[in-house]
N, C-alpha and C positions, 0 to 999 in steps of 0.2 A: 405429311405432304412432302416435304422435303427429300426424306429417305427416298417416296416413290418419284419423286423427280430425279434423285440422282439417281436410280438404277435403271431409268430410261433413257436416263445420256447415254450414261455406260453401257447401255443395250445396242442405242441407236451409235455411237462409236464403234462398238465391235462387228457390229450387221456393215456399216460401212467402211471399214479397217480406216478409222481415223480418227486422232485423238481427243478426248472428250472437249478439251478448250477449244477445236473446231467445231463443234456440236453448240457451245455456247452460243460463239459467234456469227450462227449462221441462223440459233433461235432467236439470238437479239433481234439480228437483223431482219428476221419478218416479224418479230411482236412489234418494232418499230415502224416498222413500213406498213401495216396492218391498224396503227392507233392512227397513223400519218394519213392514210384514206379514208378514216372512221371521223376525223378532223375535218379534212374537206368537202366529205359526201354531207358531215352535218352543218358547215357553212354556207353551202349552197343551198339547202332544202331550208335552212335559217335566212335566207337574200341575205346573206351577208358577202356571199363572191359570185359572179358569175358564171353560167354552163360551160361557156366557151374556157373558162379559168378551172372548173370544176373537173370537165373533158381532159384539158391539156395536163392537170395533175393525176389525175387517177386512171383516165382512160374512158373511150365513150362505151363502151359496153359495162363497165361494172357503174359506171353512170344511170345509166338507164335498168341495171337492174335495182339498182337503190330509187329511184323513180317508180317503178312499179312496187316495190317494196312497202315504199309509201304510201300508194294509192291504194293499197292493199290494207293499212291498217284505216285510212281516212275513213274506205267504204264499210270498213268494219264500225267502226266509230258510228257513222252515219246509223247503218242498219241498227246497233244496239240501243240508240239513242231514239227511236223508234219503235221498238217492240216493247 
């Protein structure tokens, strides 16, 4: 796992002529910001914060698509729990 990670930095370095510790830092920077809305979208759908709080962090479209996402597996839920 390792090895093929680091020859995708290195891939993704050379495809973008830049060097790998900028590759790092800019995969940090969405695995973070990625765990950072995966936190929020489940504190809201948890009532633990607010839509309007929920909105102003993550944005109202990937809001409402984690909203349907939801309703999606509810009605799943539902339907299985029935047949």
């Amino acid at each position: 796992m390792a090895a093929e990670l680091t020859e995708r930095v290195r891939e993704i370095a050379d495809a973008r002529g830049v060097p790998e510790s900028e590759v790092f830092e800019r995969a940090l920077e969405r695995g973070v910001e990625d765990l950072w809305f995966d936190l929020v979208i489940s504190r809201y759908l948890n009532d633990e914060i607010t839509r309007s709080r929920a909105v102003e962090a993550v944005g109202e479209e990937r809001l409402r698509r984690a909203e349907r996402e939801a309703e999606a597996v509810e009605e799943d839920v539902r339907w299985g729990s029935t047949a």
